[in-house]
N, C-alpha and C positions, 0 to 999 in steps of 0.2 A: 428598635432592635439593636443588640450590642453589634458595635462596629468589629470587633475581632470573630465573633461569630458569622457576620455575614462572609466575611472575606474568607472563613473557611470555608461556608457553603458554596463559595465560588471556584474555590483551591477543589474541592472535590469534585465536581462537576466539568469543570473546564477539564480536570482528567482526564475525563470520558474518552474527546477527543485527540490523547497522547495515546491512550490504551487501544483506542480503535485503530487507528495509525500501525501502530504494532501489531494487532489482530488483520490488519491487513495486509503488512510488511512481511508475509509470511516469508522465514528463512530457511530454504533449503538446501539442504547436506547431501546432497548426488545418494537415496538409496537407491539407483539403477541395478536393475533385474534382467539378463540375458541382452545380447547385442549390443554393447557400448559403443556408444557414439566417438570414432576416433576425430584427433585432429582433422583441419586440413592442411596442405600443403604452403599456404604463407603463413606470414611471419607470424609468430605468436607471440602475444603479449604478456606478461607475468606480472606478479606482483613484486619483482626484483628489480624489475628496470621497463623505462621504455624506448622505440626510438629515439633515437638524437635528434629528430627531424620535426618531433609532435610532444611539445609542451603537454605536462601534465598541469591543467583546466581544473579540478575537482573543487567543489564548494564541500565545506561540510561545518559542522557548528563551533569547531574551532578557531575556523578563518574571519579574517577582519569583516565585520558587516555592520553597517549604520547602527549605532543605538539611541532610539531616540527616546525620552522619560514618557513623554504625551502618549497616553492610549488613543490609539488610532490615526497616528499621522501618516503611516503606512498601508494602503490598502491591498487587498488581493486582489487582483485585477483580472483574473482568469487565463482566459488561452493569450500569450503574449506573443503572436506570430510577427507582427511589425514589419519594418523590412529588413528581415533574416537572408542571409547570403551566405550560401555554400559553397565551403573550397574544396578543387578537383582531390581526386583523392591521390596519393603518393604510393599507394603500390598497385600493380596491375591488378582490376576484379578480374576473376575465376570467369563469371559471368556479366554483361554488359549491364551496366549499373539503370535503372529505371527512372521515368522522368519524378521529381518531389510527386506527391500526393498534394491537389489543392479543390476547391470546390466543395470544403464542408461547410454545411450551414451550422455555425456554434453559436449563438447572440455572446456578446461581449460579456455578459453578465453569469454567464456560467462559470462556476469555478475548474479549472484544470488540474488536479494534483497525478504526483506516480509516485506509490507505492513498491517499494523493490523487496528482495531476500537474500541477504549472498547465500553464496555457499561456503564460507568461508568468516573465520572467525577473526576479528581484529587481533592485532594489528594489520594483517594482511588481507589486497584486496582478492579478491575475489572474481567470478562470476556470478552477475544478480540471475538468478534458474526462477526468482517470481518477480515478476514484471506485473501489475495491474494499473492502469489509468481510473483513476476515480472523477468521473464526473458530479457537480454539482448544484443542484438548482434552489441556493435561497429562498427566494421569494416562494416557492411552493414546497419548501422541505422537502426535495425527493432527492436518490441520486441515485447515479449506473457506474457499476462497476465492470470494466474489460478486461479480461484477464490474457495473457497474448502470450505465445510458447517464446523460450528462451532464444530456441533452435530456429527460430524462422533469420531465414538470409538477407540483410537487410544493408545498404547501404549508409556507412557512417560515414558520414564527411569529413573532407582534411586524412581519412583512411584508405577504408576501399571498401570491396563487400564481405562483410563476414558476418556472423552471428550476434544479432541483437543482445545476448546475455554479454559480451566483451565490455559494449562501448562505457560501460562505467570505469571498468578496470583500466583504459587506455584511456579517457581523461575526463573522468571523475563525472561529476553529474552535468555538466555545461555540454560536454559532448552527448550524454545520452539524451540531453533535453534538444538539442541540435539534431541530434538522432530521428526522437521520433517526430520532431518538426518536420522534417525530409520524408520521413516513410507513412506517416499518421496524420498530419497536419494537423499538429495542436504541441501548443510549448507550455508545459504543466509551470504554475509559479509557484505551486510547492512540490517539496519532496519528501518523503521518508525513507530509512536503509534502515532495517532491521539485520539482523544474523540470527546460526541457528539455534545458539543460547538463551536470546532474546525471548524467544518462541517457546522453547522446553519451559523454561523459569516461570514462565506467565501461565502456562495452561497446569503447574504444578502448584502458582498462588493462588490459582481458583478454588484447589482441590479437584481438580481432574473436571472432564467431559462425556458425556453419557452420549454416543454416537452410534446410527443407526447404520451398520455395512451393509450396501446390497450386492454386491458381490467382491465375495470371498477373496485373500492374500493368503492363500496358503504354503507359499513356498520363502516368504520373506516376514520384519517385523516379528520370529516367533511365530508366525502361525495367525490370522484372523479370518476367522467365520464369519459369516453372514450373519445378521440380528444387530440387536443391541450389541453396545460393549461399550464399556468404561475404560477411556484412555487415562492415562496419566503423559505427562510431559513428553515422556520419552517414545512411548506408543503414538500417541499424537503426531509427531515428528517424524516416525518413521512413517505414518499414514499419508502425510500431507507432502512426502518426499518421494514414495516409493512410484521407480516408472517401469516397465516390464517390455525391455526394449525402447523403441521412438516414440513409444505412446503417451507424448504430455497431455495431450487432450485431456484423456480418464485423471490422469495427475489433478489437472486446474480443476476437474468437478468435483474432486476431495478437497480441494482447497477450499475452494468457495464452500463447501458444503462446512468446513470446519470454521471458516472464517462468521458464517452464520450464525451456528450455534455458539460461539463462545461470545460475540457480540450480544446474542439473547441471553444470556447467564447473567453477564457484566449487569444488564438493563434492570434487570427484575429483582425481586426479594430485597433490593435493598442493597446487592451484591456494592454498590457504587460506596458504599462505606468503607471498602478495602484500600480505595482507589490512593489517597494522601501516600501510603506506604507504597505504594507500587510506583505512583509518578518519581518519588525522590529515589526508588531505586533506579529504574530506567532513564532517567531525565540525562544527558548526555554522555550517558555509557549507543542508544541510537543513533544515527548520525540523521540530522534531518535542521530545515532552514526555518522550521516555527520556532515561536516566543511563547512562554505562558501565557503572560499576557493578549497575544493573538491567539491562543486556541482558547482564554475565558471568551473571548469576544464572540467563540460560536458553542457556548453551552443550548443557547435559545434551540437550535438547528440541533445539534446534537441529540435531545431530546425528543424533537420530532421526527426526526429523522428514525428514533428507536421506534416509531407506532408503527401497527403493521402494513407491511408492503409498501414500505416508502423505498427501499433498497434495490433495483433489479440488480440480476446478474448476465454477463454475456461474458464471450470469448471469441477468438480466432481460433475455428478448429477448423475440422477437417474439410469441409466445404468452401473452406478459404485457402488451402493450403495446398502444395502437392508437394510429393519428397523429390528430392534431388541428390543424387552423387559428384561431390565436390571433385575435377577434375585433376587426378596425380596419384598417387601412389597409396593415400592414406583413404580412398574409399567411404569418408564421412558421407555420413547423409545428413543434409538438413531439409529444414523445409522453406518452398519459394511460395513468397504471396501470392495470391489473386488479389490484384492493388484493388478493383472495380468489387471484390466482396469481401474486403477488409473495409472499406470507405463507406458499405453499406452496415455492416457490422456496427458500426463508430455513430454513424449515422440516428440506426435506429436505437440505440440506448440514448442517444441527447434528444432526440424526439420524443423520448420516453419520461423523460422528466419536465419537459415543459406541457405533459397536462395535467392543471390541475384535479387533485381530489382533496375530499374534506377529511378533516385529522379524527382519529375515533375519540372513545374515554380513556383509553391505554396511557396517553403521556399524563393523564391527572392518577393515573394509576401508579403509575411508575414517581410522580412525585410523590406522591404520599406512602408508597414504600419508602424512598429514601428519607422522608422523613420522621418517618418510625424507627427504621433503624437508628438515624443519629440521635433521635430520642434518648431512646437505649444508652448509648455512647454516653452521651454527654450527662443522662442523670446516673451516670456511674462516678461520675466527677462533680457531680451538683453543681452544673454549668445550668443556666436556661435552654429552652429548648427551639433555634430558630425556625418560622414556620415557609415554607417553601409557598409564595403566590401560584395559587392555579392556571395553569396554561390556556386561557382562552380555544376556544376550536376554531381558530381560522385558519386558511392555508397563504395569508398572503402575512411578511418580517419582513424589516430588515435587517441586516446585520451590520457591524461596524468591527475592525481589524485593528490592531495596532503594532506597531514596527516590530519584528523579527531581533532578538536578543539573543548573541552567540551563549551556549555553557559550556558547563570544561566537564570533561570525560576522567567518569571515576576510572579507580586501577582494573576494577573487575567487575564482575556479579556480584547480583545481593546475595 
C-alpha cells in the first residue's frame, strides 16, 4: 500500500477524535430565559485581571510542553489523583467549605478526560457553562459521559467556594483539574476548551442537524416546535444554550441529545471524508493538551467506540442538587451538591464501562463507508484506492499514546 496513502487514511481517521472532542466541548453563549442568575457577593474574577494573591496556572496549547519525535513515549495514564494537596482557600466561603470527595472506585486504567464550553469567545476567558467528564474504558471500547451544571457551588482550592464554571477563568485549567480533584475525585489527564464559534462552524460544516424537539421553545431561538426540525449552526447553538431560568438540568439533556446526533452523522455515510479540512481548520484555533499524533494513537477505539450503545450518558441533576441563595445583597442562587449522590452519579457511569459487551457488524460498516467514500475522492485524482483492514469483533485492544505536541492558534475561523 502506497505510504502517503496510508498516512492519510490515518490523518482522517485520527480526526475523529479532534472532532468528537469538539462535539463534546460544547460552547455555550448564556441564551438565558427569565430569572438570571445574579452575582454573588465575593470577589469576582474577570477576564481582565486576577488577584494578586493567586497566580494565573492555565495550561493551554501554546504553553511550553515536552515534545518528544517517538510515538508513544508519553502515555495517558487516566485519573492522576497521586498525592494532590489542597491549599486553604484566601477568601472567606459564603458557606463552610466540604470535606474532598474520596472513596471512588476508578481502576487506574480508565482514561479521565473534561471536556469544557466557554461562554466566551477568545481572546477572552470566559465561564466554561459545559463541563462534561468523559470516562474511558480501552480495553472494552465503552465510555460514560457526566455532564455537571455550571452553577453547582463547589469548593476551588487556593480560592474559596464559588461556582464550578469560574475555576478555569481564575487559573486556567491546573486549577479546574485541582477543582474537580477536591469536589469529584478524579484529575482528568486530558482536556478540551472549545467556544461558541467552534460549535456554530462545525454543525454548519456538516450541513446542518435533523433534531427531534420534544418539548417546545417557544418564546426564545425564533420560536421551536415540537417534531423534527433541521438545525443549522445557529439554531443548534441557540438549542444547546437556551435555559429558562435555573433550569440547567433540561439544558445538559439537549446537550447530550445534540452531542449524539452529530457524533452519529460524523460516523456514517462516509461523513468522516470531510474530516482532513475540518481538523486543519480547528486544530489550535481549540485550546486542548492532545497531539495528533496522540489522538492517531486512538483511531482503533474511536471507531468502536461509534458501534451502538458503546457511549452512556449521565448527569448531576436534580436529585443530586438543592438551590441555595448565596448569602448578601445579590440573592444568587446556585446549586449545593449532595456529595453521597454526586459520588454515586460518577460511580455508576465507570461501573458502567467495565462490563463487557461484544461489538456488532456496525464498525465493519462504517469502514467500509469510509472507504467508499475515499474511493470516490481519490479516483477523482486517479490516486489508488487504500483498503481499510476489517475490524475483528472482539471487545478486548490495546492502545498506545504518544507525547502531546503544542500548536499555534490561527488568527480566526475558517
Amino acid at each position: 500500500m502506497n505510504n502517503a496513502l496510508v498516512k492519510y487514511r490515518d490523518f482522517l481517521l485520527g480526526a475523529l477524535i479532534l472532532c468528537g472532542a469538539i462535539l463534546f466541548g460544547l460552547a455555550l453563549q448564556g441564551c438565558q430565559h427569565e430569572a438570571p442568575i445574579a452575582e454573588d457577593n465575593t470577589t469576582w474574577v474577570t477576564s481582565i485581571g486576577m488577584p494578586a494573591s493567586l497566580p494565573q496556572t492555565g495550561l493551554d496549547q501554546n504553553q511550553d510542553r515536552p515534545q518528544d519525535e517517538a510515538f508513544g513515549q508519553e502515555q495517558d495514564q487516566g485519573n492522576q489523583l497521586g498525592a494532590l494537596t489542597f491549599p486553604p482557600p484566601i477568601i472567606d466561603p459564603a458557606t463552610p467549605i466540604p470535606p474532598p470527595m474520596d472513596g471512588l472506585a476508578l481502576d487506574e486504567n480508565i482514561l479521565v478526560w473534561v471536556l469544557l464550553g466557554s461562554d466566551t469567545e477568545p481572546p477572552f476567558t470566559g465561564r466554561t457553562q459545559a463541563i462534561h467528564l468523559l470516562f474511558i474504558n480501552p480495553r472494552f471500547s465503552k465510555a460514560s459521559l457526566v455532564s455537571i451544571p455550571g452553577d453547582l457551588y463547589v469548593y476551588i482550592p487556593g480560592y474559596t467556594m464559588q461556582r464550578l464554571n469560574v475555576a478555569y477563568a481564575i487559573g486556567g485549567i491546573e486549577t479546574l483539574r485541582m477543582t474537580l480533584a477536591y469536589n469529584f475525585g478524579v484529575n482528568p489527564s486530558r482536556f478540551v476548551l472549545a467556544h461558541p464559534g467552534d460549535f456554530q462552524w462545525l454543525v454548519d460544516d456538516i450541513k446542518g442537524i435533523e433534531v427531534t424537539v420534544f418539548f417546545p421553545i417557544p418564546d426564545a431561538c425564533g420560536g421551536i416546535r415540537a417534531g423534527v426540525t433541521q438545525m443549522d449552526g445557529t439554531l443548534a447553538l441557540c438549542y444547546a444554550t437556551y435555559r429558562n431560568g435555573i433550569d440547567e438540568v433540561d439544558r445538559m439533556l439537549r446537550q447530550q441529545q445534540l452531542l449524539s446526533l452529530i457524533f452519529r452523522k460524523f460516523t456514517r455515510d462516509g461523513n468522516l471524508i470531510q474530516l482532513p479540512i475540518l481538523f486543519a481548520s480547528y486544530e489550535g484555533w481549540i485550546k486542548t493538551d492532545f497531539s495528533l499524533p496522540e489522538l492517531m494513537g486512538y483511531i482503533p477505539l474511536a471507531l468502536r467506540l461509534a458501534d451502538q450503545d458503546r457511549i452512556g450518558y449521565y448527569m448531576i441533576g436534580w436529585d443530586h442538587i438543592s438551590i441555595w441563595e448565596v448569602p448578601g445583597y445579590s440573592q444568587a442562587l446556585v446549586f449545593l451538591p449532595d456529595q453521597e449522590g454526586v459520588k454515586s452519579v460518577l460511580q455508576s457511569a465507570i461501573d458502567a464501562i467495565l462490563i463487557p459487551s461484544p461489538l456488532t457488524n456496525q464498525v465493519q460498516t462504517l469502514e467500509a463507508q469510509l472507504t467508499a467514500a475515499h474511493q470516490a475522492t481519490a479516483s477523482a485524482f486517479g490516486q489508488p484506492t487504500p483498503i481499510l483492514t476489517p475490524t475483528p469483533l472482539e471487545t478486548e485492544m490495546t492502545t498506545a499514546t504518544p507525547s502531546p505536541t503544542p500548536t499555534i492558534t490561527p488568527p480566526g475561523y475558517p
